[in-house]
DOLO-582584 format. One record per residue (C-alpha): residue in one letter; chain; x, y, z. Coordinates in pm, 1 decimal. Example, Ala and Ser with C-alpha at 12.3 -4.5 7.8 and 13.67 -1.06 7.14 Angstrom:
<atoms>
<atom><type>a</type><mol>A</mol><x>1230.0</x><y>-450.0</y><z>780.0</z></atom>
<atom><type>s</type><mol>A</mol><x>1367.0</x><y>-106.0</y><z>714.0</z></atom>
</atoms>
This chain:
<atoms>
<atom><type>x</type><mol>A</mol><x>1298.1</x><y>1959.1</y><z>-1078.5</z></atom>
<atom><type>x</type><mol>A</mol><x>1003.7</x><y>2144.6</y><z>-1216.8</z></atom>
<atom><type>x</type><mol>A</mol><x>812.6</x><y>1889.0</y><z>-1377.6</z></atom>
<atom><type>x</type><mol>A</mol><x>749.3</x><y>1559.8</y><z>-1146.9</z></atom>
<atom><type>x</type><mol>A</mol><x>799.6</x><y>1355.7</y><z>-1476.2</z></atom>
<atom><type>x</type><mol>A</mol><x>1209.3</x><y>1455.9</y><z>-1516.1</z></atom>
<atom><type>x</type><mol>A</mol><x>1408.7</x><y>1231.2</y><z>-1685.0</z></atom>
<atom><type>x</type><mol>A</mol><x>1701.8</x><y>1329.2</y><z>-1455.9</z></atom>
<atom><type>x</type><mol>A</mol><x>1460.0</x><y>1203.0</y><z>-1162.4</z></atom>
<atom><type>x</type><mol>A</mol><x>1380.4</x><y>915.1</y><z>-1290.2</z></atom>
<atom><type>x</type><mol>A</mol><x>1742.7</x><y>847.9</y><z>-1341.1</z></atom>
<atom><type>x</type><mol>A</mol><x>1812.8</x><y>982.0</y><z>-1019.9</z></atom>
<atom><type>x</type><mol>A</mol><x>1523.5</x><y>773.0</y><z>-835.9</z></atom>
<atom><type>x</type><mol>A</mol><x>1650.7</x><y>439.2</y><z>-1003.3</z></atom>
<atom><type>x</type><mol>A</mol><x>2017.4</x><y>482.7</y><z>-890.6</z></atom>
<atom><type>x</type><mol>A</mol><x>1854.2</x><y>385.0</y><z>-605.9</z></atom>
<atom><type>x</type><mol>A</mol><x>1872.4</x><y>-4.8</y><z>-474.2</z></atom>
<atom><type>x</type><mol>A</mol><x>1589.7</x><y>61.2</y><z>-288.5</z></atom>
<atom><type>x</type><mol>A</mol><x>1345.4</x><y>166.4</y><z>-608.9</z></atom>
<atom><type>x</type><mol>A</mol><x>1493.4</x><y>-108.8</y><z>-795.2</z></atom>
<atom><type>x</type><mol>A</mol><x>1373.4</x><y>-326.1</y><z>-476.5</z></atom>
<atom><type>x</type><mol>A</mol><x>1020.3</x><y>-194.4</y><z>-457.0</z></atom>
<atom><type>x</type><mol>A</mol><x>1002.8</x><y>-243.8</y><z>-839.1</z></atom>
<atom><type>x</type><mol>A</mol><x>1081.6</x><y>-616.1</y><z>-749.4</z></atom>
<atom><type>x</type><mol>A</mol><x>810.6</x><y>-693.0</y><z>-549.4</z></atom>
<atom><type>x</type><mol>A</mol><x>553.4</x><y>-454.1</y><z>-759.1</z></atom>
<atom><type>x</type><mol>A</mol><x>640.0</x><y>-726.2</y><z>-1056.4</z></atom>
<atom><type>x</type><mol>A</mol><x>646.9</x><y>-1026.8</y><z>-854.2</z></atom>
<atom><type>x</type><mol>A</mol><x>222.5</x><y>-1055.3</y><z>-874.0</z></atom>
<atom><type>x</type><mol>A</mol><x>269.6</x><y>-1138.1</y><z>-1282.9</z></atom>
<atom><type>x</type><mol>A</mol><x>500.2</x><y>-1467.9</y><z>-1151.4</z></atom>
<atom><type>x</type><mol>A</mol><x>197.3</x><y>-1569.2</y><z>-979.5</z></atom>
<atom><type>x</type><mol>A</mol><x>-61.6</x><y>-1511.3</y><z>-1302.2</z></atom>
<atom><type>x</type><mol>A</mol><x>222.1</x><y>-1709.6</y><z>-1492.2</z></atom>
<atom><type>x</type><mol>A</mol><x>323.8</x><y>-1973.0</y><z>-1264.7</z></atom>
<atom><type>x</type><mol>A</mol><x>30.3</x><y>-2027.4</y><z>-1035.1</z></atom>
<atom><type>x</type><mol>A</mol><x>-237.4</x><y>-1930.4</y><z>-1251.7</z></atom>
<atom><type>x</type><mol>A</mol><x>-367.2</x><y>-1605.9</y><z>-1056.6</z></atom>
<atom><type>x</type><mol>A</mol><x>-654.4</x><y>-1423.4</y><z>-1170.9</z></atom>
<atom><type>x</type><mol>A</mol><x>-833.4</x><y>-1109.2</y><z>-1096.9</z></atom>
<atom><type>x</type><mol>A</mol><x>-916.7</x><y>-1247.0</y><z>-762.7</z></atom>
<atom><type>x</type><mol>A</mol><x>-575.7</x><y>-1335.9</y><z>-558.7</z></atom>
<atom><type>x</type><mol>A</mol><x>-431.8</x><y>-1021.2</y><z>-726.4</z></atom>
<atom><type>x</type><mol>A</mol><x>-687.8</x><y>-759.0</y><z>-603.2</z></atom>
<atom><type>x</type><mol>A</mol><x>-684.6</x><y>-958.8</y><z>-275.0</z></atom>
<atom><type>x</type><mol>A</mol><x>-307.2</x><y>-925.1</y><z>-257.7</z></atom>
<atom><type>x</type><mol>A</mol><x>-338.7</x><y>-519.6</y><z>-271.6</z></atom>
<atom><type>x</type><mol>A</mol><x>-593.6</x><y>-515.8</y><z>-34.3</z></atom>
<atom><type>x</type><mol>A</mol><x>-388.6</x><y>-774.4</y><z>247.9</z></atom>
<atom><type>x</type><mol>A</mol><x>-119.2</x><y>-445.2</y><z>115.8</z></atom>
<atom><type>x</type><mol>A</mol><x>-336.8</x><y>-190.5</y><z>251.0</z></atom>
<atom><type>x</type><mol>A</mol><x>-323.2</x><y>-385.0</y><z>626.7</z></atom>
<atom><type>x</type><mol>A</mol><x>53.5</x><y>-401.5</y><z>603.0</z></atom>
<atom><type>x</type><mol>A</mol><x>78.8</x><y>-2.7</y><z>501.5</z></atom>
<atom><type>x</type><mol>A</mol><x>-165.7</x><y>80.1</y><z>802.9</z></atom>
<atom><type>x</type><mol>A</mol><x>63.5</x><y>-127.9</y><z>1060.4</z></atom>
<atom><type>x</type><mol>A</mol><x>342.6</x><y>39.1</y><z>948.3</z></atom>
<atom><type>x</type><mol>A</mol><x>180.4</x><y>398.7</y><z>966.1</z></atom>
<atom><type>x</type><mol>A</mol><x>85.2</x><y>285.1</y><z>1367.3</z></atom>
<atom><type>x</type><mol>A</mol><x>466.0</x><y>219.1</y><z>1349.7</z></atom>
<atom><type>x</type><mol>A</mol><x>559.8</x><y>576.3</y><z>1227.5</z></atom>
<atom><type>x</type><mol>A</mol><x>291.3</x><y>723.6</y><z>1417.5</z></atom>
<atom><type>x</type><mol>A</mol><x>448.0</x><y>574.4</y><z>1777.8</z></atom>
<atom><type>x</type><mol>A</mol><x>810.5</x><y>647.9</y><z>1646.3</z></atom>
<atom><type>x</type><mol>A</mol><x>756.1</x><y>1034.2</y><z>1653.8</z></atom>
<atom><type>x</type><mol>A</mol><x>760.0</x><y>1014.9</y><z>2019.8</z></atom>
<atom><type>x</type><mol>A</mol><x>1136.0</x><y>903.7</y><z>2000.3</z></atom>
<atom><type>x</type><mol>A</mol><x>1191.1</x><y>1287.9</y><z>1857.2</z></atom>
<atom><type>x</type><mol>A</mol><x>932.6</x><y>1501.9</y><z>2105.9</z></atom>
<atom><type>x</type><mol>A</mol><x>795.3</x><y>1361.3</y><z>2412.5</z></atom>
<atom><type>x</type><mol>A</mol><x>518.5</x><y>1591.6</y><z>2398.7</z></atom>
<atom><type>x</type><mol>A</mol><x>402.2</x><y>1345.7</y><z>2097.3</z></atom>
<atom><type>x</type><mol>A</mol><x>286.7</x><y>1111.1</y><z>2370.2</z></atom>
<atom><type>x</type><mol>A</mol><x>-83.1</x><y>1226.7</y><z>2441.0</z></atom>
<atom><type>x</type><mol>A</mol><x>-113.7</x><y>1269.0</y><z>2110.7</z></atom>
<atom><type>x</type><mol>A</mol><x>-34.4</x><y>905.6</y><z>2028.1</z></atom>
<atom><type>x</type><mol>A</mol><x>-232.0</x><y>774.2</y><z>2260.1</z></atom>
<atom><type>x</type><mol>A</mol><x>-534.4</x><y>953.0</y><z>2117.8</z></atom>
<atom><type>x</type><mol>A</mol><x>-465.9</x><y>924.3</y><z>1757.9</z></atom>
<atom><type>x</type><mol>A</mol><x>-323.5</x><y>569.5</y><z>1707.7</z></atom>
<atom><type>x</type><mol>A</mol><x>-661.5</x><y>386.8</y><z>1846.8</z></atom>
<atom><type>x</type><mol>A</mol><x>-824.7</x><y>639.9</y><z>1620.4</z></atom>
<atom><type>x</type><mol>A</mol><x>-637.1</x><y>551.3</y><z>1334.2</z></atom>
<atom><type>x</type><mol>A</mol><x>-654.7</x><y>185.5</y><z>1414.2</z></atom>
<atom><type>x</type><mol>A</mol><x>-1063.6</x><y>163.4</y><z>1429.4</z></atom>
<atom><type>x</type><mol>A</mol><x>-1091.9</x><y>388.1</y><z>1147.9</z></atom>
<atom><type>x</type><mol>A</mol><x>-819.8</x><y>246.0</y><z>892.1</z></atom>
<atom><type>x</type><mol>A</mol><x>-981.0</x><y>-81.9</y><z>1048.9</z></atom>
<atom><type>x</type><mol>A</mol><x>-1342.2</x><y>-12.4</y><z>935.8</z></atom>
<atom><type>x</type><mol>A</mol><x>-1222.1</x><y>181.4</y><z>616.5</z></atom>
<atom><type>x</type><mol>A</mol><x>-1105.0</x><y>-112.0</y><z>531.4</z></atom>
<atom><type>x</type><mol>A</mol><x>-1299.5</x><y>-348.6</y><z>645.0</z></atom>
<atom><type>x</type><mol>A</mol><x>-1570.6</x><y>-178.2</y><z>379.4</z></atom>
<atom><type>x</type><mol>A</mol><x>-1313.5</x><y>-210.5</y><z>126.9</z></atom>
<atom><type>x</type><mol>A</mol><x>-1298.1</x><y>-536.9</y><z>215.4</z></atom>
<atom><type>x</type><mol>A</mol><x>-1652.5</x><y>-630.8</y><z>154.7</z></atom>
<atom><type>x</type><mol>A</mol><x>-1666.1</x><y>-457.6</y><z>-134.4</z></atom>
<atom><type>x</type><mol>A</mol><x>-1368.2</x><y>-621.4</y><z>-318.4</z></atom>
<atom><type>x</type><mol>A</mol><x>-1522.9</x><y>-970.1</y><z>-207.2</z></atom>
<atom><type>x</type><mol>A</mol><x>-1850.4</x><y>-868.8</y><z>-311.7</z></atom>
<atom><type>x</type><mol>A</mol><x>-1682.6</x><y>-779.7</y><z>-607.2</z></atom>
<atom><type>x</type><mol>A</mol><x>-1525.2</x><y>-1090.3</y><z>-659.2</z></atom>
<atom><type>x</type><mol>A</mol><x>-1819.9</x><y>-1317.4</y><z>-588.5</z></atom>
<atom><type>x</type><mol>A</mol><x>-1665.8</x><y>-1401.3</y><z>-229.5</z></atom>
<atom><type>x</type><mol>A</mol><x>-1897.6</x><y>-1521.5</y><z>45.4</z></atom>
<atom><type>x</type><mol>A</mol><x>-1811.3</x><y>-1306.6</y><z>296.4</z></atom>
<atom><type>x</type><mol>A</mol><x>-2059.2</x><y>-1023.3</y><z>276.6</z></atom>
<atom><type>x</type><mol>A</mol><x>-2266.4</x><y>-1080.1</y><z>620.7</z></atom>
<atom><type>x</type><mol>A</mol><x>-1895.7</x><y>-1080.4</y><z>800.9</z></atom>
<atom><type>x</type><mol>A</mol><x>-1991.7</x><y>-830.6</y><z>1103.1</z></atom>
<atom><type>x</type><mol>A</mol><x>-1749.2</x><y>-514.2</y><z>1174.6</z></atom>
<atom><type>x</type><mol>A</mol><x>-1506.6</x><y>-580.0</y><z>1433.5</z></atom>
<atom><type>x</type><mol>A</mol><x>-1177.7</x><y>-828.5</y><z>1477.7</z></atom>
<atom><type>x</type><mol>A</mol><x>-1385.4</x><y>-1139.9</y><z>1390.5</z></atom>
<atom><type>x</type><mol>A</mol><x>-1554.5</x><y>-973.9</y><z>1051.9</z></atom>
<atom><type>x</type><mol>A</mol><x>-1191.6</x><y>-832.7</y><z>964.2</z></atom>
<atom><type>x</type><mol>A</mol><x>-1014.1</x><y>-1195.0</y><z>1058.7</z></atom>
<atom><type>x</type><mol>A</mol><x>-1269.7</x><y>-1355.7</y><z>851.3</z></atom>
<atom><type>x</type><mol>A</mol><x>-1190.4</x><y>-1111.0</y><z>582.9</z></atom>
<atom><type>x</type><mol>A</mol><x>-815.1</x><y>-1188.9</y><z>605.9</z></atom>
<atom><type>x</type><mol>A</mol><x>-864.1</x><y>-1554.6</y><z>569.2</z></atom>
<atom><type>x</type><mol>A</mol><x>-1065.2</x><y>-1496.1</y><z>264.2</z></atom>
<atom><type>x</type><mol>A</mol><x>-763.6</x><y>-1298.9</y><z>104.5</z></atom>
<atom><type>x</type><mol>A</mol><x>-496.6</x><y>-1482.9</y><z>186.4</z></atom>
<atom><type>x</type><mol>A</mol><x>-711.8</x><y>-1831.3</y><z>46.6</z></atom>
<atom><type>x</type><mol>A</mol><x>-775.9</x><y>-1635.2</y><z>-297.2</z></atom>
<atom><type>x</type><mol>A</mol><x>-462.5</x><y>-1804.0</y><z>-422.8</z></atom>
<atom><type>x</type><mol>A</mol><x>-182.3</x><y>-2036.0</y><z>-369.6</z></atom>
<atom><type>x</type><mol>A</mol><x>126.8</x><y>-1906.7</y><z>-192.5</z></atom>
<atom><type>x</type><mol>A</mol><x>-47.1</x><y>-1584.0</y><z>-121.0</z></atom>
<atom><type>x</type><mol>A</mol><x>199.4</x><y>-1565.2</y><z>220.5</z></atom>
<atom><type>x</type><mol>A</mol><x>483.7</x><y>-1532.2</y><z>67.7</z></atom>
<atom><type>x</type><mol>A</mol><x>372.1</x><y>-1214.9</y><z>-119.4</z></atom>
<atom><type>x</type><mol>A</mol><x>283.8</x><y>-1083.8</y><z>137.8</z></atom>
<atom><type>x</type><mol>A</mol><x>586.2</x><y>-1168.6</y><z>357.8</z></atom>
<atom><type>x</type><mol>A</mol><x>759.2</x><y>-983.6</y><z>77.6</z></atom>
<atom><type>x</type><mol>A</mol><x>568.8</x><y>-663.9</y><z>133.3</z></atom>
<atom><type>x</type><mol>A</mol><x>622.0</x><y>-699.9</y><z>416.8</z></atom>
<atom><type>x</type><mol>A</mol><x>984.0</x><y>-747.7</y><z>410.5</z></atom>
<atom><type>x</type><mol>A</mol><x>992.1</x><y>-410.7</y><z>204.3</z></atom>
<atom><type>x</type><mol>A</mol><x>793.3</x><y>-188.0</y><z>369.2</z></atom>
<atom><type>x</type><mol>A</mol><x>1028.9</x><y>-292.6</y><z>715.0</z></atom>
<atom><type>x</type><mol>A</mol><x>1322.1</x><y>-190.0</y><z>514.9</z></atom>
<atom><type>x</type><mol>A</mol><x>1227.9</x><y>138.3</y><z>378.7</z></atom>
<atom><type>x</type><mol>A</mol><x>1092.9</x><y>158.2</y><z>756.6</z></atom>
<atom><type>x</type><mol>A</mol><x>1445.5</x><y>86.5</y><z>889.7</z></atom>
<atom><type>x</type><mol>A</mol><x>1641.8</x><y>283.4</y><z>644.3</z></atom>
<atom><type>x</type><mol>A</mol><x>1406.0</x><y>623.3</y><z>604.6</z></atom>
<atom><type>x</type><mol>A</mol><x>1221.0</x><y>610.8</y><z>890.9</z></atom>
<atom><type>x</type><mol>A</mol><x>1518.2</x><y>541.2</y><z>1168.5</z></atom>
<atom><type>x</type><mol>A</mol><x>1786.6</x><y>602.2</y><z>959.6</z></atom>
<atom><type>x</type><mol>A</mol><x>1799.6</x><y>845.2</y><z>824.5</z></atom>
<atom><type>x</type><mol>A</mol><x>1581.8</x><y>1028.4</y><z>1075.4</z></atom>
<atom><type>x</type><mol>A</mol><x>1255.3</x><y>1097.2</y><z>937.8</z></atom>
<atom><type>x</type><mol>A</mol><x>1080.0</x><y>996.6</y><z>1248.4</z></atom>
<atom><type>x</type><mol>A</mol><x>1215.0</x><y>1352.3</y><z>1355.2</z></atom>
<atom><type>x</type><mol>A</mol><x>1063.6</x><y>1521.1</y><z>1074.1</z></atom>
<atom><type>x</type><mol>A</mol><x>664.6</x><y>1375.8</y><z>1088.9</z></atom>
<atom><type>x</type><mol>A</mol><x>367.5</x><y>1515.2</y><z>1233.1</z></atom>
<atom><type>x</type><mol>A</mol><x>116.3</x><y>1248.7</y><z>1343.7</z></atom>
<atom><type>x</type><mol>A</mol><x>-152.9</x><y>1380.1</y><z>1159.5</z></atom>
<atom><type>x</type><mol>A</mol><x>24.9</x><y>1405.7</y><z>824.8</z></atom>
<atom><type>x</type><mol>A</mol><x>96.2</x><y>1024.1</y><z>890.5</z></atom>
<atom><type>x</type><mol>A</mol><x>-283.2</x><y>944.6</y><z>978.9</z></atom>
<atom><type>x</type><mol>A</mol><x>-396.8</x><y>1079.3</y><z>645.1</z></atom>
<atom><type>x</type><mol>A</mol><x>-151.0</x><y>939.0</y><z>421.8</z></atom>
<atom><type>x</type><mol>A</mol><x>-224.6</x><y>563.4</y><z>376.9</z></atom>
<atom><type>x</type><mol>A</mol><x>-588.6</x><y>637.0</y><z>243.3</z></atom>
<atom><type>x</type><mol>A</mol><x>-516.0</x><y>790.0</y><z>-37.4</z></atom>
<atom><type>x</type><mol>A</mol><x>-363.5</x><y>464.7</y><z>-187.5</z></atom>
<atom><type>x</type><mol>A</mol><x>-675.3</x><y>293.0</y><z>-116.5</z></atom>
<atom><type>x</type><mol>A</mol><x>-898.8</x><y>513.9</y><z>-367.1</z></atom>
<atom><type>x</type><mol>A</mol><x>-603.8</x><y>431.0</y><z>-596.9</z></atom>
<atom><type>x</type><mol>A</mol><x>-662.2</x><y>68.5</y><z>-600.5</z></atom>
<atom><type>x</type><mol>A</mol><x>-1066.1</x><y>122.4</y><z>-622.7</z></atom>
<atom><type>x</type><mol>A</mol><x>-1000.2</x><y>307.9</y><z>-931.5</z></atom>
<atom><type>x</type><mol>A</mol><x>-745.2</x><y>80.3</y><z>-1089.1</z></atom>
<atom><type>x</type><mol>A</mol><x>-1008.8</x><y>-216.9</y><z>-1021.9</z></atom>
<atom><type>x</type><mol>A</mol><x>-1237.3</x><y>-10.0</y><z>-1185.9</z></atom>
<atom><type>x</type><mol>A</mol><x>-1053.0</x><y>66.6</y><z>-1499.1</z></atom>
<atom><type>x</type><mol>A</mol><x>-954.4</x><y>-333.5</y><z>-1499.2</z></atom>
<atom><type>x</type><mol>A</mol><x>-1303.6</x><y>-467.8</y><z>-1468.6</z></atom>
<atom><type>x</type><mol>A</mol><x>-1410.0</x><y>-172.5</y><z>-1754.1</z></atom>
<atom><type>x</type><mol>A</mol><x>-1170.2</x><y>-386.5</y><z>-1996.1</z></atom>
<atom><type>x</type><mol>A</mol><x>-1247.4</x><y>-724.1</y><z>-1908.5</z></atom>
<atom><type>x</type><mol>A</mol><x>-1614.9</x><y>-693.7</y><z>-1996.7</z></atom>
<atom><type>x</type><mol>A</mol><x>-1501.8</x><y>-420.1</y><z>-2322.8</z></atom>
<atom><type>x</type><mol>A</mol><x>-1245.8</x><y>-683.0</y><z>-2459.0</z></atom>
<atom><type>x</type><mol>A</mol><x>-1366.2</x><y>-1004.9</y><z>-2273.2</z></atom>
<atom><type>x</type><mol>A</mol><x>-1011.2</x><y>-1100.8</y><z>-2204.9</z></atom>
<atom><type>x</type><mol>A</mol><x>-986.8</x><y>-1136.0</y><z>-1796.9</z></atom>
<atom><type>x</type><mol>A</mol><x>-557.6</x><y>-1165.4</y><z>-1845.8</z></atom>
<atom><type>x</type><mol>A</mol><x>-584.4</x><y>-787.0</y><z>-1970.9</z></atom>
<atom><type>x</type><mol>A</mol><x>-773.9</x><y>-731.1</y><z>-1693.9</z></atom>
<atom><type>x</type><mol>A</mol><x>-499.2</x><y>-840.5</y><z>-1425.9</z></atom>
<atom><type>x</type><mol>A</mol><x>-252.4</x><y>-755.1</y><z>-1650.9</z></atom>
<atom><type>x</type><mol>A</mol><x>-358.3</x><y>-371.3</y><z>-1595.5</z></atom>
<atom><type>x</type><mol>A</mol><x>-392.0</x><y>-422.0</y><z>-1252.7</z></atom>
<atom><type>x</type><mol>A</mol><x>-37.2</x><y>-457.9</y><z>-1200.0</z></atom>
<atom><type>x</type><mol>A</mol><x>76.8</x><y>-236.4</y><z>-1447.3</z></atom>
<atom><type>x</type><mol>A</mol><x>-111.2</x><y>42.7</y><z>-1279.2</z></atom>
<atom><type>x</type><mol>A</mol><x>16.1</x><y>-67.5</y><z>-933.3</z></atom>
<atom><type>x</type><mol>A</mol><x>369.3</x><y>-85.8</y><z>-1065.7</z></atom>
<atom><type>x</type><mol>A</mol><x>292.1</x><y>254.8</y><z>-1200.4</z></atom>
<atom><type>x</type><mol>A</mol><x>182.6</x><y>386.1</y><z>-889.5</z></atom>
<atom><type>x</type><mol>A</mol><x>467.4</x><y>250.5</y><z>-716.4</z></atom>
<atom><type>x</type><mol>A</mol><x>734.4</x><y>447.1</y><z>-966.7</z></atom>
<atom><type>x</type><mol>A</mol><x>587.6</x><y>769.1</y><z>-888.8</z></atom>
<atom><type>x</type><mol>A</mol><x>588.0</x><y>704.0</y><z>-507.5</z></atom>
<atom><type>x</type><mol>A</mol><x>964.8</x><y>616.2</y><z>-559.3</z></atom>
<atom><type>x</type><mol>A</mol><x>1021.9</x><y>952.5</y><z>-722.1</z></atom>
<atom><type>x</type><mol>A</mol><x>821.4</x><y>1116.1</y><z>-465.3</z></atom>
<atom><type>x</type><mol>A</mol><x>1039.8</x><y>965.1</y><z>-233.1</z></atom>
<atom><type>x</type><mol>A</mol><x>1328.8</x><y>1101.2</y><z>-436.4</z></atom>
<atom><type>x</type><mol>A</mol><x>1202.0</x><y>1407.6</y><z>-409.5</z></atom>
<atom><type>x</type><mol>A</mol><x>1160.6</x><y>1432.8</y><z>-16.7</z></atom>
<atom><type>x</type><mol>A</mol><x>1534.0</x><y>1294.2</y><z>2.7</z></atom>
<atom><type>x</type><mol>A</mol><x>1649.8</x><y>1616.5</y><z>-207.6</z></atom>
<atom><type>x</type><mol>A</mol><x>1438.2</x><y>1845.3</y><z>-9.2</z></atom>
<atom><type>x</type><mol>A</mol><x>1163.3</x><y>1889.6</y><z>-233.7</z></atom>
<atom><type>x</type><mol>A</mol><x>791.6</x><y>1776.8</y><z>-212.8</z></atom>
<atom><type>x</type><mol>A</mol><x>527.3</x><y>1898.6</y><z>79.4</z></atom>
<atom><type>x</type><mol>A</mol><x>472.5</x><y>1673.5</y><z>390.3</z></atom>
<atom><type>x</type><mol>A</mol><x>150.7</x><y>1515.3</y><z>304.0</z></atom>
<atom><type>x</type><mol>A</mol><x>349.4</x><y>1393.5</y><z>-31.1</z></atom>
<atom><type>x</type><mol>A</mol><x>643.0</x><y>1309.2</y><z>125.7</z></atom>
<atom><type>x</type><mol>A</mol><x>433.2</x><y>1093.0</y><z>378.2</z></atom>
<atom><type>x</type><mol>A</mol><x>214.9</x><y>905.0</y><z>143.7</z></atom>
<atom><type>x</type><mol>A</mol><x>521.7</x><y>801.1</y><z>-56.7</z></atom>
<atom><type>x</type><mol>A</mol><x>659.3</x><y>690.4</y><z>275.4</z></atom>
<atom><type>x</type><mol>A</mol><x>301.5</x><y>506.9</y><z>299.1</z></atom>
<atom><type>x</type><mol>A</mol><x>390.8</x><y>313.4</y><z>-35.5</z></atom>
</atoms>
């Protein structure tokens, strides 16, 4: 329990239906490179459309703690809109940059909810069937919502602010593993590697948040930890 990278957690983790489920849907992006020809573009538009889904769910967590103290309330109703304009804009620049990136047209798209719809329809055209990878992320992240969050009562455990903080961290994640992915392509001048690191490093990332989440369900971990794997 020691070291993070325990065999016996790994083991432990991956008993698990749940990790074996998030595993799933970290995989499914290499279907689309096979089977719908996806490139760099859809699949670093797919992780960014992620990011959205992982901030609606923190508003989610963030408005459940109320269930467990009512004093929560004010607090909500300051730090929700906070969160929401400045998770919005974070990634609204992320957004830019990533089509930027990608040689997307979208880079005079104005802040607010008609720059960040624009933004959205630019993702979700970056390849075919790109809604029902998303609906699957979706689908998970309500699950592990449903069974962590309500039931088995972690919504009594959170602190709002601890829940603000922890989707941003993933974010810097995916800016590096872009990073590290565009480094190859031009080093090797094979684009597949490229994607094909992508989601290895995302399925990466999402093992360790499983174990984190191990972790947090044996007692172990801090609170900012436990709540960015509960981000993931």
């Amino acid at each position: 329990m020691n070291r993070f990278f325990d065999p016996d957690l790994f083991a432990r983790t991956y008993r698990d239906p749940l990790a074996w489920l998030t595993l799933l849907v970290d995989l499914l992006p290499i279907i689309a490179v096979i089977f719908f020809g996806w490139k760099a573009v859809p699949l670093v538009a797919l992780y960014w459309l992620e990011n959205l889904v992982i901030g609606a769910f923190t508003i989610f967590r963030m408005l459940g703690t109320i269930a467990a103290n009512a004093l929560n309330i004010p607090i909500a109703l300051f730090m929700v809109p906070f969160f929401t304009v400045h998770y919005g804009m974070f990634c609204f620049g992320h957004g830019i940059f990533l089509s930027a990136f990608a040689g997307g047209k979208v880079g005079d798209a104005a802040p607010g909810i008609d720059g960040m719809r624009t933004l959205v329809d630019w993702a979700l055209g970056t390849g075919p069937y790109m809604l029902w990878f998303i609906g699957a992320i979706i689908l998970v992240n309500a699950i592990f919502y449903l069974v962590d969050f309500i039931g088995r009562g972690d919504y009594r455990n959170t602190q709002l602010p601890v829940e603000m903080f922890a989707p941003y961290g993933r974010i810097v994640t995916l800016h590096v593993a872009i990073i590290l992915g565009a480094g190859l392509m031009l080093a090797v001048g094979q684009p597949l590697l490229g994607v094909l690191i992508l989601i290895i490093l995302r399925v990466a990332f999402g093992m360790i948040l499983n174990m984190l989440r191990r972790r947090k369900i044996e007692g172990g971990g801090s609170k900012l930890m436990n709540a960015v794997a509960e981000a993931g």
